[in-house]
N, C-alpha and C positions, 0 to 999 in steps of 0.2 A: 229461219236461218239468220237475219238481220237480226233479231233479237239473241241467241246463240254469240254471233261475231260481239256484237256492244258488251255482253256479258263477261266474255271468255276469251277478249283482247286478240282471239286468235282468226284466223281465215278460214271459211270453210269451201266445201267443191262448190262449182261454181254452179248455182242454179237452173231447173231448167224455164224457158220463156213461153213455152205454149199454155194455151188453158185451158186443152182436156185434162179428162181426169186422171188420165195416168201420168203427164208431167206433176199436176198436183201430188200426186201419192207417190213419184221420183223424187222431188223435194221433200215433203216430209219423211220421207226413208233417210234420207242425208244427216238430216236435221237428229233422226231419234240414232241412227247409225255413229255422229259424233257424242251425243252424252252417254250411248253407251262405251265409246272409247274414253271417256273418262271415268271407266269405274263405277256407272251405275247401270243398276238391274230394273229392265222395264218391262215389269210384270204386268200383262192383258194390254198393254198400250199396243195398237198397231195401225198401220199409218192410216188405210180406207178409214176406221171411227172416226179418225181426226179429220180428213176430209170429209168423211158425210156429217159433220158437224153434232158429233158427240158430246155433248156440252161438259160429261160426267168424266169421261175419258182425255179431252181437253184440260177442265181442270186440274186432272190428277199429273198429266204431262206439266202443265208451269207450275204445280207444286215440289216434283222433281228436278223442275230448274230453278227453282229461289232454295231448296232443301241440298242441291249441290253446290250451288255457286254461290248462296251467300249466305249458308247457312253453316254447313259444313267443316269448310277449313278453320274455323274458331275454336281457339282451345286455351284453357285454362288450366294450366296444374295439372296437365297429364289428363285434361278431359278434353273432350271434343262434342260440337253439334249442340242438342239441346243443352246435354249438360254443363257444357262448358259454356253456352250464352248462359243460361241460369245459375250459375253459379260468380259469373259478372256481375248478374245484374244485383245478387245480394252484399256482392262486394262493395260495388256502389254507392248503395242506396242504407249500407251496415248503420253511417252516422243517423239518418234522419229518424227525426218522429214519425209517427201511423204510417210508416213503412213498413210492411211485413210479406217480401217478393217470394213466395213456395211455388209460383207454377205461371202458366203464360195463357189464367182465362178470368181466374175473377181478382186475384192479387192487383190489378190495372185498374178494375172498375173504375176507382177513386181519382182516378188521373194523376194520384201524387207520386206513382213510381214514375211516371215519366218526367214531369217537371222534378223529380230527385237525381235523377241520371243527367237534366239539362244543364241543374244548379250544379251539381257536382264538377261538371267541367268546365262549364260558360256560367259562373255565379252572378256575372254582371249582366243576363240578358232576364231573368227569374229571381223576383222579390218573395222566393220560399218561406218566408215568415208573414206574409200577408194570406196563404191561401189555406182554405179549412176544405177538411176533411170529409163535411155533410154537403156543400157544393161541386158536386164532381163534374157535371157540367163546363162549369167554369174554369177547373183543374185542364180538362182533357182538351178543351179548346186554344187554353191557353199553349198547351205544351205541343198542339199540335200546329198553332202559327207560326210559334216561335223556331219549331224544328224545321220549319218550312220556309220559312224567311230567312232564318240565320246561319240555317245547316246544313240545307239544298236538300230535306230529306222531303218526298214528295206525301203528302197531305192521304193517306191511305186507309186510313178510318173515319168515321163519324162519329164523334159523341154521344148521338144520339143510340146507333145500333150498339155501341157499348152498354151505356147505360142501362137502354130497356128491355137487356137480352140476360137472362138470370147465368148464362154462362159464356162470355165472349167467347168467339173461336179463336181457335189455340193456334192454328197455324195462323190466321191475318196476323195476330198480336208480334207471334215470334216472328214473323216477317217483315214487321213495322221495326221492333226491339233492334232486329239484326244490323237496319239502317244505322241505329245508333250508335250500335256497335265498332261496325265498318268508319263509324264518321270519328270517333274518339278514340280509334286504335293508335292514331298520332302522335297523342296525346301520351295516353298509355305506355308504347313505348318510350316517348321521351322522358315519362317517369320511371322506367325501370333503368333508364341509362343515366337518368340522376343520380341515383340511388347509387350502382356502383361505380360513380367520379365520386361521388362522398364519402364510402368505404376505404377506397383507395386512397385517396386525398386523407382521410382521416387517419391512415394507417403510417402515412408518410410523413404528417406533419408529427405524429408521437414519437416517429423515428429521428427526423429530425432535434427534437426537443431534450431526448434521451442525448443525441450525437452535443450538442451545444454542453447540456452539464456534464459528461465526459469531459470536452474538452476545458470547461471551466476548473471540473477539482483534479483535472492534469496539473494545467497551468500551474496553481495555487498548492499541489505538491512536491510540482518542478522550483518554484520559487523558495519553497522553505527550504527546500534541502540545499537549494543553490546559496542560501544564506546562512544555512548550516553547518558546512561543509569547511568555508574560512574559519571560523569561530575555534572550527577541531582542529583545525591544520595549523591555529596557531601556535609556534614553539616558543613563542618570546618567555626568557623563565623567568619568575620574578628576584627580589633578592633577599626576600623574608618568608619564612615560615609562612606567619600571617598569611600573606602573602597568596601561597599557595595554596594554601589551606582552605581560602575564600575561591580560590578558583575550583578547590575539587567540589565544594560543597557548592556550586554552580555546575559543575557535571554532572553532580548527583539530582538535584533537582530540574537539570534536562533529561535524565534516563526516567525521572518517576513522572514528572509534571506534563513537559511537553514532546517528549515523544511517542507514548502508549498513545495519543489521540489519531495521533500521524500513521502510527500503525492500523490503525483501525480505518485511517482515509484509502490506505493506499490497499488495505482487505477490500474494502466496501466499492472503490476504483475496479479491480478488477472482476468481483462480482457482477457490475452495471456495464464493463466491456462483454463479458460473456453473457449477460440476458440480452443487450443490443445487439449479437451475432446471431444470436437464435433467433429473436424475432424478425432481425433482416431476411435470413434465411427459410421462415416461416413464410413468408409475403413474398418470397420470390425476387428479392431486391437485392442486389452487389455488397459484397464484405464492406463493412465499415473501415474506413481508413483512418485512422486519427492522425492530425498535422506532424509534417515533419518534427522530431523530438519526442513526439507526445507519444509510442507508443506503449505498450505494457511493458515491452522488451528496453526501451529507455527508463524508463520511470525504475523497472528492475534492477539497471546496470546505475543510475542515482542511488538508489537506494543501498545497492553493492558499496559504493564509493564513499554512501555517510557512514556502514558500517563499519568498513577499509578504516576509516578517519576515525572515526571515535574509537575503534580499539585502542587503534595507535595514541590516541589523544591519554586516555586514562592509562596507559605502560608511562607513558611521559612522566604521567603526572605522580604518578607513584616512583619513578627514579630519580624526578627534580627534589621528591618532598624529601629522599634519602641522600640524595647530594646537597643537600641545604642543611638537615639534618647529622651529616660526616664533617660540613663547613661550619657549623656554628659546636661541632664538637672540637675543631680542631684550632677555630681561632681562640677560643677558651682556654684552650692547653698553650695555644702559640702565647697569647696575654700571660697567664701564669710563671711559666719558664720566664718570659721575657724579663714581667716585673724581676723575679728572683732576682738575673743574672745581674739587671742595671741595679740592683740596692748591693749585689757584691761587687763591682767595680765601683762603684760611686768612692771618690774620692782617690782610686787604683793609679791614677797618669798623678795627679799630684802628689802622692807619696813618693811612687819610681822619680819623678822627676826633682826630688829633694838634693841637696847638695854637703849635706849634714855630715858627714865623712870627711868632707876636706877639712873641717875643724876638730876633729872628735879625737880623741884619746885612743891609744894604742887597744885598749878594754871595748873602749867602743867602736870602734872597727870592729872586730871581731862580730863584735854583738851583730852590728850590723851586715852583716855577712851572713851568720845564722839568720838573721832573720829574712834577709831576701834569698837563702836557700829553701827558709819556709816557703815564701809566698812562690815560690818556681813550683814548689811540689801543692799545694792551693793551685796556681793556675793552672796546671796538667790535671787535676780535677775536674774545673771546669772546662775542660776544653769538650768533655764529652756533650755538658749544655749547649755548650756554641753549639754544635754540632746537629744536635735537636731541635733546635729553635730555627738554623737553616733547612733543615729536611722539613720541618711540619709548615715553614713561606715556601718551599718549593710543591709540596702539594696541593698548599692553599692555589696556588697559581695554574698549578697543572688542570685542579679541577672550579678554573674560574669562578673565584669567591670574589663577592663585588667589590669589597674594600682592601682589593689584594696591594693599589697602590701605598696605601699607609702601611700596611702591613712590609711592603717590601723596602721600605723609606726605612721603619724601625729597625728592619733585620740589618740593613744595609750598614744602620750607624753601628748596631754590635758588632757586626765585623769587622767595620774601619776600627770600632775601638779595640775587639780584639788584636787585630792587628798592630793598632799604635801600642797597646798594652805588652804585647811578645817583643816587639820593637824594642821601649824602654826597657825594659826588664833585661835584653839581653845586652843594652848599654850599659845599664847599672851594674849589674853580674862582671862586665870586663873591668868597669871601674875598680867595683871593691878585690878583685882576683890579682890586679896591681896591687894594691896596700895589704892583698893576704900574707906578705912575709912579715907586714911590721905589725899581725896582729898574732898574738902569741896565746894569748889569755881566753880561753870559750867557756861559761856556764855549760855545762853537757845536761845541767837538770833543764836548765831553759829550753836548751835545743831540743831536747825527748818530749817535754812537752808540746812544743810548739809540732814536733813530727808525729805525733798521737794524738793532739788534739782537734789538728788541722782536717784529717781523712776522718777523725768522728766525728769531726763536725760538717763536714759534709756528707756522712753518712745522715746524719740525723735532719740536715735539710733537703736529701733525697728522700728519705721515711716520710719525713710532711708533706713532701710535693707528691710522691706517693699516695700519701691518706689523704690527700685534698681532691686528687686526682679524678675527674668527672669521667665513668662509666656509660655505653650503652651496649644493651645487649639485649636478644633476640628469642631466646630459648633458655631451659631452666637446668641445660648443659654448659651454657656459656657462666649463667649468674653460679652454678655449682662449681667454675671453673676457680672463676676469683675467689670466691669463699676459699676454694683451697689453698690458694698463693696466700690471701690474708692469712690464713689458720699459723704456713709453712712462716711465716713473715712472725707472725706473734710467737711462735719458737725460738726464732731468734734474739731476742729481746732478754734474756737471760744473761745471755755471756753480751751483750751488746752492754747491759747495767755492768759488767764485769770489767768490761774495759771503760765502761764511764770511771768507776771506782780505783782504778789502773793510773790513770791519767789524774784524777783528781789527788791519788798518793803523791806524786809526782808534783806537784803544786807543793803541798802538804810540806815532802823532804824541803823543797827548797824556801818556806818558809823556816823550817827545822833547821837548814844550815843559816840562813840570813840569822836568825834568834841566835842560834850557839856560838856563831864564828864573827857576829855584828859587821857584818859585810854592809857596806854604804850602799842600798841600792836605793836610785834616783828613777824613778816612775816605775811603770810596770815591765810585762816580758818586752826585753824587745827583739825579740824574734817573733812574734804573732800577738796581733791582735784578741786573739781568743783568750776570754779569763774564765775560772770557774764558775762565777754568777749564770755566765750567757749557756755555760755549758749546761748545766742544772736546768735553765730556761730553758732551753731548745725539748731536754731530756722532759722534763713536768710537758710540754706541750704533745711531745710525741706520745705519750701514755694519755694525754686527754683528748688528741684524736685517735686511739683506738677503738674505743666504743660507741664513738661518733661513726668509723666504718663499719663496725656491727651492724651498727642498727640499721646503715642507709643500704648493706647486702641482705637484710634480712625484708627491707619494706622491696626493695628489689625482687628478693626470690617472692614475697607473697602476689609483685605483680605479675610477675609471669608464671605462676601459678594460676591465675586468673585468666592470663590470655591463654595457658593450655587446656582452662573448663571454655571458653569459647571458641577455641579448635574443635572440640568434639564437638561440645553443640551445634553447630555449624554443621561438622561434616554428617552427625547422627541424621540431621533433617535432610542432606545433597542428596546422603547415599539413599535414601526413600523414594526422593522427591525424583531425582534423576529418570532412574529403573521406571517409572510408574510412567511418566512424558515417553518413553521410549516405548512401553509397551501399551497405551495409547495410540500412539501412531503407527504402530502395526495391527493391531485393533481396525483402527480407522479404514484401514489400506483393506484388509482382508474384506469389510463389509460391502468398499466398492467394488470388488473384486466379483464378490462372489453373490449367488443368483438366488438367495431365499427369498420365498415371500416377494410381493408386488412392490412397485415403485412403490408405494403410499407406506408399505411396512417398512422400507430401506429408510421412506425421510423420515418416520416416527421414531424407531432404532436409531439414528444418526443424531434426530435433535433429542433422544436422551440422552446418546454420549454428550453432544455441547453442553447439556446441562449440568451432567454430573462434572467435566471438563470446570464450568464454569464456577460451580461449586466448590474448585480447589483450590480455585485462586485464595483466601485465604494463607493457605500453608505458604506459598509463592511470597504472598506477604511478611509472613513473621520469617520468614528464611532472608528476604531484602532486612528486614530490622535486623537480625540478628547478624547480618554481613556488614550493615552499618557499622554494627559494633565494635567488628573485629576492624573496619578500617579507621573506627575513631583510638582504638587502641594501637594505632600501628603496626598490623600484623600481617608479614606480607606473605606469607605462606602457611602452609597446611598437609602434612604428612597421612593425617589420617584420611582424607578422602582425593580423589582423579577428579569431585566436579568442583569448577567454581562458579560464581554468581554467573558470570558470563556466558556461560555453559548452558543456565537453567535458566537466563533468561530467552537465551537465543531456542534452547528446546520450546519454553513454554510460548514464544511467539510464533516457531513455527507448526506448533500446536493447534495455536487456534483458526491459524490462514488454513491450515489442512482441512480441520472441520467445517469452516466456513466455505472452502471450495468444493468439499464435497459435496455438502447439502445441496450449494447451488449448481453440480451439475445433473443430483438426481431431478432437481427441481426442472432444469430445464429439458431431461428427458422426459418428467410427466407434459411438459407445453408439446415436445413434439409429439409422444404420442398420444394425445389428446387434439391435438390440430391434423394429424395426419393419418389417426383413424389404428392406428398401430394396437395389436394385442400384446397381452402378458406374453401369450407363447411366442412370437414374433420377438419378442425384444430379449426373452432367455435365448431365441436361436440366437440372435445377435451379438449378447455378450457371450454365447459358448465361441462364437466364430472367433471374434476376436480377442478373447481370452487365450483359444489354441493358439493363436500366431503373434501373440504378445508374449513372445519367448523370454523377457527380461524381468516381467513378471511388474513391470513400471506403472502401468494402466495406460501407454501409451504404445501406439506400433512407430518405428522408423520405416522411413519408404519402401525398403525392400521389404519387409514384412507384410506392409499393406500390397506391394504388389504380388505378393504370393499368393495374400489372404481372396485378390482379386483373380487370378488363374486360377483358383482352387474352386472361384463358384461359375465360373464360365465365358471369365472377359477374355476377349480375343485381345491383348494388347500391343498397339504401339508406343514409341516415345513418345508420340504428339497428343495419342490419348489418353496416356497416362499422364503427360503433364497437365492436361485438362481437368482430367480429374482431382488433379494434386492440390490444383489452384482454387477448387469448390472445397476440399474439406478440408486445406491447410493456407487460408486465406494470407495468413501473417507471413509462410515462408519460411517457418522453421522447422522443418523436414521433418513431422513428427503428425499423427494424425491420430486425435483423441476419439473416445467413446460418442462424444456428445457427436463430433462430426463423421463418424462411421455411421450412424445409423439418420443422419441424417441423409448422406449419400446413399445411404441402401435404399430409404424408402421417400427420398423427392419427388422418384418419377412416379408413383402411384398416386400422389393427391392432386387434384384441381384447384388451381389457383390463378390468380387474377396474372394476366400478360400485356405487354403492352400492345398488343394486337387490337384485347379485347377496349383495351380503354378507348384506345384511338376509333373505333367501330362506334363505342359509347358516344365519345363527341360529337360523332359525325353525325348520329340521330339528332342528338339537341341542335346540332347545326341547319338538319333539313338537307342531310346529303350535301352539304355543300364543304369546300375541302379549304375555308375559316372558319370561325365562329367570333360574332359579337358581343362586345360588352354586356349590352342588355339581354341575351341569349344566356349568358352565362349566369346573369344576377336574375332573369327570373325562374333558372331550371334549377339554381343551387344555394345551399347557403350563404346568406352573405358574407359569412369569414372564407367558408371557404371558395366563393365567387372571387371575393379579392385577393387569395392566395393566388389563382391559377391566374387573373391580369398581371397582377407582379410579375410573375414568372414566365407567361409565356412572349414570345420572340415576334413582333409585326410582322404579317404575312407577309409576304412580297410576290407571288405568282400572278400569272397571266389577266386572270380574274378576280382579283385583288380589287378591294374599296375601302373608304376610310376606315381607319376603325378596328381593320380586319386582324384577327389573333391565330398563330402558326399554332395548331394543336397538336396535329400529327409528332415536329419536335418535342415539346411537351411530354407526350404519353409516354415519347422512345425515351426521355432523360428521366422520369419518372425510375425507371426501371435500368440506369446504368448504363445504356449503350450508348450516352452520349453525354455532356456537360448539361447541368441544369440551371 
């Protein structure tokens, strides 16, 4: 019974104190009455043998009690009793040389199992490289002092009866073995609780690791585009062509050079956000949160804003290069006009302002009379220049040309001189209409001429301003437009020689009367400056800018002839290229959609589409060149196709985020079902489930959809447990609950995973039960990196029993796992 209580920690009836034979055999009845209350069957033992000293009956009684009590509860991998001590002890003993443990009689002979099992756990008590295989003597005495001395196990064989017995008994040995067993169970566990703080630990620092470069190529995408962003937004316009021209050809080489990589960070960004939610979610660990700013939905809404800006930036730029473009066509015409009008007043105020009249002869009066009624019907010609020359500085101004100040300095002075010019002129006119009675005598040839030569000579310096006149035009209706007016213009030109010939008669007569009637004339007309030299002149120049505007309408129509073969070419390639991106991505969509074939066959099918996808890029290429083209040519539209560049770039990006996301979330449904045990069938019921209740047909459910989808299989819901659940598989909070986290919510509660329960439990082993653990506790149970992750991290004890040194685990384990700050 005393031995019983020391065994089995527990109290037994209290014995009885006589010493006849029947108190004997009342105690032993006790004694077999409580091992049989534990479960064992004690087959021919009965209490009289053991009182009349049945040696045979005895033994087999304290073999049922070392076969219960300390042999029994030992288990290994779902074995128990022998097989589970023998299947230890080969675990043990697996590293060593002439170790070979199959059973518990002659495997021992050699003493080296035992001193394998001593060295195994107490390497500093057993120099296992000094002792040989052929001294077993030596072997079994050693291992039997040292278990004896070091390990409190009590000295229970002899050497000797091993050695010179061809077959040890099997119960002493597994008797002895069990001691060892019992003494390095401690150990044992502390090793298995090592083992999962390492798993964990090792699961948490990749998590970690992952979370840091998240947050680095956030950062370092939030920063370009925030640098981006000014650059597009800037309107400052330049005030040259040049100018502009280097600015678009610096957009252009931000759409090819440096923003396709960007595109590719901020793909590759959200790929490593959704494998680090999975794997969080894998391990049992709280949604990743990335830093205020940083989430996908920011980096999204940046990214919204560079391409907000950059549209807007290239419409700019293409209405600055047509406003610069209208400006440097219009100060040209404003220069041309200009020069004309100042070489026909040049000298105008000093003539008007003559005084020549108050001496002049009755003949000359007159004259001079005719000839300032010429130059009235001359200025009301030009009045319609003035006229042009202020409307084309009022639009120079309207649409802010940079040199608009000299430009409104020059107009400024034609006017004032117009004005002084109408001034004089209507001084001189009252003057000579006083001495009109004392002028009796008019040339009527001079005055015809000077009033016919005057309006064709200003016709014929509108003809040249005309044919000088600088063109732009857009289409091969606009260049077909002029060609007509030129054609209608060179019609004219007949009876135009007819009245040059008119006019020049008229000369002619009044040489013809000067000859016949020897009329004293003293200079030339004096009613008009115009002679027939200049008229001839004028006429030879207007016939040698004709064919000079041939030829520049003809190199005209052949260029926009050439930009209507890059219209089509162009739009031949959109309209392919377009249609094929679009069905593509309805392609893509149906494949997620729908349930053929295993996860393994959806990512093989999928990364063929990226490949063939990727294959096309090419085409994407010579369609950018060929757009180059039409914008080196200044071409701002296209009737033959609906796409433009913009169009098919923005398809073909959101092209490849599409492919790129999908692959990675078949990818991430083979991780869960592959971590969580999940079958093919299990995962079609899944996406049949929520395929029915994905009524939008999006690949995603909105809350109510998902709450339906969840009544339909048998949740009892409240608001508080539906928002519980909303917050597991809609981490982010945008009311939307995808594929990847439906079936991660459907099948979480089925797998076994690490808790913080269990870690905390872990600790507590390597601690010794006790509720710190030590520095040195830590650095000899665990990896050195990760021994110095968890001192870093964990918080100084401070409880009742608290000692130097002491590390708070229990916090630790909980913040491991979310439910606190770590």
């Amino acid at each position: 019974m005393l031995l019983l209580e020391v065994i089995s920690g527990e109290r037994l009836a209290k014995p009885e104190r006589g010493k006849m034979r029947v108190h004997k055999i009342s105690n032993v009845n006790k004694a077999l009455d409580f091992i049989a209350g534990k479960g064992v069957k004690l087959v021919s033992i009965g209490a009289e043998e053991i009182v009349d000293g049945n040696a045979k009956m005895t033994l087999g009684m304290i073999w049922t009690i070392i076969l219960r009590f300390a042999i029994q509860d030992i288990s290994v991998e779902e074995t128990s009793a022998k097989e589970g001590l023998l299947l230890w002890c080969q675990r043990k003993t697996a590293p060593y040389k002439n170790v070979n443990i199959q059973n518990f009689h002659i495997s021992w002979k050699d003493g080296l199992g035992f001193c394998a099992l001593i060295h195994r756990h107490r390497p500093e008590l057993i120099d296992y490289g000094k002792l040989r295989k052929d001294d077993p003597m030596t072997n079994l005495n050693t291992a039997f002092d040292v278990a004896e001395k070091y390990l409190d196990i009590p000295k229970m064989l002899d050497a000797e009866d091993i050695v010179g017995t061809a077959r040890p008994d099997e119960k002493a040995i597994m008797t002895y073995v069990s001691s060892f067993y019992h003494a390095f169970s401690g150990a044992q566990k502390a090793e298995t609780a090592a083992n999962r703080i390492c798993k964990v630990l090792a699961v948490n620092q990749e998590n970690e690791q992952l979370m840091e470069d998240y947050e680095k190529l956030a950062s370092d995408l939030l920063e370009w585009i925030r640098r981006t962003i000014p650059w597009l937004e800037n309107r400052m316009p330049e005030n040259t062509m040049q100018a502009m021209q280097q600015k678009l050809e610096d957009f252009r080489d931000y759409r090819r050079l440096h923003k396709p990589p960007k595109v590719q960070e901020k793909c590759q960004l959200e790929i490593n956000f959704n494998t680090l939610q999975t794997k969080l979610r894998l391990s049992n660990r709280p949604a990743f949160m990335p830093s205020e700013g940083k989430m996908v939905s920011d980096i999204n809404n940046g990214w919204g804003n560079l391409e907000g800006a950059e549209k807007g930036y290239e419409e700019w730029l293409l209405n600055e290069i047509r406003r610069l473009e209208r400006l440097d066509h219009l100060a040209e015409k404003f220069r041309q006009k200009a020069a004309i009008h100042e070489a026909w007043t040049e000298g105008k105020e000093k003539m008007l302002q003559k005084h020549d009249f108050e001496t002049a002869s009755l003949s000359e009066i007159k004259a001079l009379l005719k000839k300032h009624e010429a130059f009235e019907s001359d200025l009301a010609a030009h009045q319609d220049r003035v006229e042009q020359i202020a409307a084309i500085a009022q639009e120079l101004n309207e649409l802010d040309y940079y040199d608009s100040p000299s430009v409104n300095a020059r107009c400024q002075r034609i006017c004032d001189q117009w004005d002084a010019l109408g001034a004089l002129t209507q001084k001189r006119s009252e003057a000579l209409q006083r001495t009109e009675k004392l002028l009796e005598t008019i040339d009527q040839l001079y005055l015809e001429f000077a009033k016919r030569a005057a309006p064709f000579n200003n016709w014929m310096e509108g003809a040249m301003e005309d044919l000088q006149d600088t063109f732009i035009v857009h289409t091969i209706e606009e260049i077909q437009g002029l060609s007509t007016a030129h054609e209608q213009f060179k019609a004219t030109l007949p009876d135009a020689d007819k009245e040059r010939q008119a006019i020049l008669g008229i000369h002619n007569e009044i040489a013809k009367i000067v000859q016949t009637y020897h009329v004293n004339m003293a200079g030339t007309n004096p009613y008009t400056t115009i002679n027939p030299q200049e008229v001839n002149a004028k006429w030879d120049k207007v016939r040698q800018l004709v064919p000079q505007r041939d030829q520049a309408l003809i190199e005209e129509h052949a260029r926009q002839q050439n930009n209507e073969r890059l219209r089509r070419q162009f739009a031949n390639q959109a309209n392919v290229i377009g249609p094929w991106i679009q069905t593509k991505m309805e392609e893509i969509g149906r494949i997620s959609m729908e349930m053929h074939g295993t996860l393994e066959d959806q990512l093989t099918h999928l990364r063929q589409y990226e490949k063939s996808i990727v294959n096309y890029k090419p085409k994407i290429d010579q369609l950018e060149g060929d757009h180059q083209l039409i914008q080196e040519a200044l071409i701002f539209d296209n009737k033959h196709t609906n796409y433009t560049m913009e169009h098919i770039r923005v398809g073909w990006e959101q092209l490849l985020t599409t492919i790129a996301r999908t692959i990675n979330e078949i990818e991430n449904q083979v991780l869960t079902r592959d971590a969580k045990g999940i079958t093919q069938e299990q995962l079609n019921e899944y996406r049949a489930s929520f395929n029915h209740f994905d009524r939008k047909r999006s690949g995603i459910m909105d809350a109510e959809d998902f709450k339906t989808c969840l009544i339909s299989v048998g949740y009892n819901l409240g608001e508080n447990e539906f928002s519980r659940i909303m917050s597991i598989v809609d981490p982010n909070r945008m009311g939307i609950v995808t594929f990847q986290g439906f079936i991660d919510f459907m099948s979480r509660e089925t797998t076994d995973t690490d808790t913080a329960d269990q870690v905390t439990a872990s600790f507590k082993v390597l601690a010794g039960d006790k509720n710190y653990i030590l520095a040195d506790e830590l650095l000899r149970e665990l990896p050195p990196d990760q021994a110095e992750y968890c001192m870093a991290r964990m918080a100084p004890y401070t409880g009742p029993d608290a000692v130097p040194g002491a590390l708070d685990y229990m916090s630790f384990s909980t913040a491991l796992y979310g439910e606190s700050d770590l």
